[in-house]
N, C-alpha and C positions, 0 to 999 in steps of 0.2 A: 504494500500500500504506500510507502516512505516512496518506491520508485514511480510512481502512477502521479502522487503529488509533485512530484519533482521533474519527472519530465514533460507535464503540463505547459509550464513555462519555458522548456528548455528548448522547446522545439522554434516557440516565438523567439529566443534569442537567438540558435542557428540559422533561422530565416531574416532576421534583421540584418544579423551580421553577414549573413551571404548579400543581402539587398545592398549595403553600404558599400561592398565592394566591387558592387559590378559599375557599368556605364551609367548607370542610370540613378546612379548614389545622387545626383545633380536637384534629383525632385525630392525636397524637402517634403511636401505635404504625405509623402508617402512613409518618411521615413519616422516622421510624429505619428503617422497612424498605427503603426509598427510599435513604435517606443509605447503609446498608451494603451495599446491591446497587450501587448506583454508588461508593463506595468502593473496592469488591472489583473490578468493572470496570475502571476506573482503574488501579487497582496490575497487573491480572493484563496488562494492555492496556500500559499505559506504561510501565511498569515492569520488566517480564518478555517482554513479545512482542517491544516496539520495538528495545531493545539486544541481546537474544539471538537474533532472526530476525532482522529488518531489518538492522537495523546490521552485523552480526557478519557477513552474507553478501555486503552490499555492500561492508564491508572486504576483505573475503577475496577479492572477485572483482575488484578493482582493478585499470586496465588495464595491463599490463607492455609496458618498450620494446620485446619481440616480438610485440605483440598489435597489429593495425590502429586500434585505440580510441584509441593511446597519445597521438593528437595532442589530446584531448578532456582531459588526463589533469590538465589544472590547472583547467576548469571540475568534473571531477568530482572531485577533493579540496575545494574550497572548499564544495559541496553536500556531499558528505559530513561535513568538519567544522559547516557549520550542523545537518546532522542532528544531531553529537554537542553541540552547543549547547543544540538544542531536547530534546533528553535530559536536559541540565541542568535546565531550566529545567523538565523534569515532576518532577526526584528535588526543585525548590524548592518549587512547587506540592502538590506532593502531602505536606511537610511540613503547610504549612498547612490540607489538607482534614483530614487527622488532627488536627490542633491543632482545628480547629471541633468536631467529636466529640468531643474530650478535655475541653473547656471548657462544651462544651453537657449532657454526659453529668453534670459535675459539677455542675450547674446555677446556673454563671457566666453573667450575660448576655451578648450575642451582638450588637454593634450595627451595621445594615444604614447601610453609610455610605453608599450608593446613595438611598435614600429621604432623607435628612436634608442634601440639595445642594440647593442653592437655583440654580432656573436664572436666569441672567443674561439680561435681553433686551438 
């Protein structure tokens, strides 16, 4: 389910990212449309599915010392709290995909530090 939620959005970003690079990167109105449908993706997917479905039922369903699971019950808290990690780590991310729109909307530049690495041989 962790992968269902996650490449929701991942697919909007391989298609943006393929958009940007081709010829046709030139038409801006397309590339905001892009940006805000994988925005909205993201937030409604990481944001709202993974801690309110996911998380919230794998909590809940936790195994108790009368449950037959209960011997399993320290590998499945440790996966559970890395879930609640990688939750963090979308509410950190997802500051910065808004910060990219906030800064690009205002028409501050934007520097792609991927391109400007010099590979080492």
């Amino acid at each position: 389910m962790i992968l269902i939620v996650h490449d929701a959005s991942d697919i909007m970003i391989a298609f943006g990212r393929s958009f940007v690079e081709t010829k046709y990167a030139t038409k801006n109105y397309v590339i905001v449309l892009i940006y805000i449908a994988m925005t909205s993706i993201w937030i409604f997917m990481r944001i709202l599915v993974f801690p309110f479905c996911l998380l919230a039922n794998v909590y809940a369903n936790k195994p108790t010392p009368k449950n037959e699971w209960h011997q399993i019950s320290f590998e499945y808290n440790y996966l559970l709290t890395m879930a609640f990690v990688l939750y963090g780590m979308h509410i950190f991310w997802t500051y910065f995909i808004i910060m990219i729109g906030v800064r690009s909307s205002s028409g501050k530049a934007i520097e792609n530090v991927h391109e400007n690495q010099k590979i080492k041989k």
